[in-house]
Steps between C-alpha positions, in 0.01 A plus 500: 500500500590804266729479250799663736450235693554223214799660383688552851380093549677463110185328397486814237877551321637846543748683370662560842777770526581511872355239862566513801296348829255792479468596137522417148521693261407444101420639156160600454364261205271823366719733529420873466836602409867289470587405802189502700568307821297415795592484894302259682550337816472130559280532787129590366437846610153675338602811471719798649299565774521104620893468447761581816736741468834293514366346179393864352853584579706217372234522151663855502834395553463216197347751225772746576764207408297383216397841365858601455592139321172590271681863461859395413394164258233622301591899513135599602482905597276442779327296703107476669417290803127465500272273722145464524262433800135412505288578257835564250621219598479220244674194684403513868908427587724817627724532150721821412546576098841614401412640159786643327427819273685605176586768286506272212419126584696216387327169336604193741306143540425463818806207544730792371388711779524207713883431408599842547366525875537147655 
């Protein structure tokens, strides 16, 4: 089992931002920037070229919604959606990174970041 996996089953904690029956969605613990969420869905999918398309869409759907929240709480100037498959890939489970990008980035603790999206 990846570690996905253990934190959709909440054997891992998260800092989770937005579930539903298909997704959840949480703070990236190693962030690369503030802000850095990842998109994954609850059902194990390996990569993009495994996943179905009503999931692709509704992943779409999600980081639109939670892309603009990111944009309007902690004023980032732009946004990159990157995801990995193969031999990129570090964790073998379909995720999408929100990473927020800044002109000048503020200092927040990840449970800072946390309280301004949930």
């Amino acid at each position: 089992m990846d570690i996905s996996c253990k934190i959709i089953n909440n054997e891992i904690p998260s800092y989770t931002i937005y579930e539903d029956e298909i997704l959840k969605v949480f703070l990236d613990v190693n962030p690369h920037t503030i802000g850095h969420t990842l998109i994954v869905p609850k059902k194990h999918y390996q990569d993009f070229f495994d996943i179905d398309e009503k999931t692709l869409t509704h992943i779409l759907k999600v980081a639109k919604e939670i892309s603009n929240r990111i944009k309007e709480r902690l004023n980032c100037d732009g946004i990159t959606l990157a995801q990995n498959n193969g031999l990129g890939q570090d964790v073998k489970h379909y995720h999408l990174h929100l990473i927020p990008k800044y002109y000048k980035e503020e200092k927040l603790s990840i449970e800072e970041v946390y309280n301004k999206l949930k």
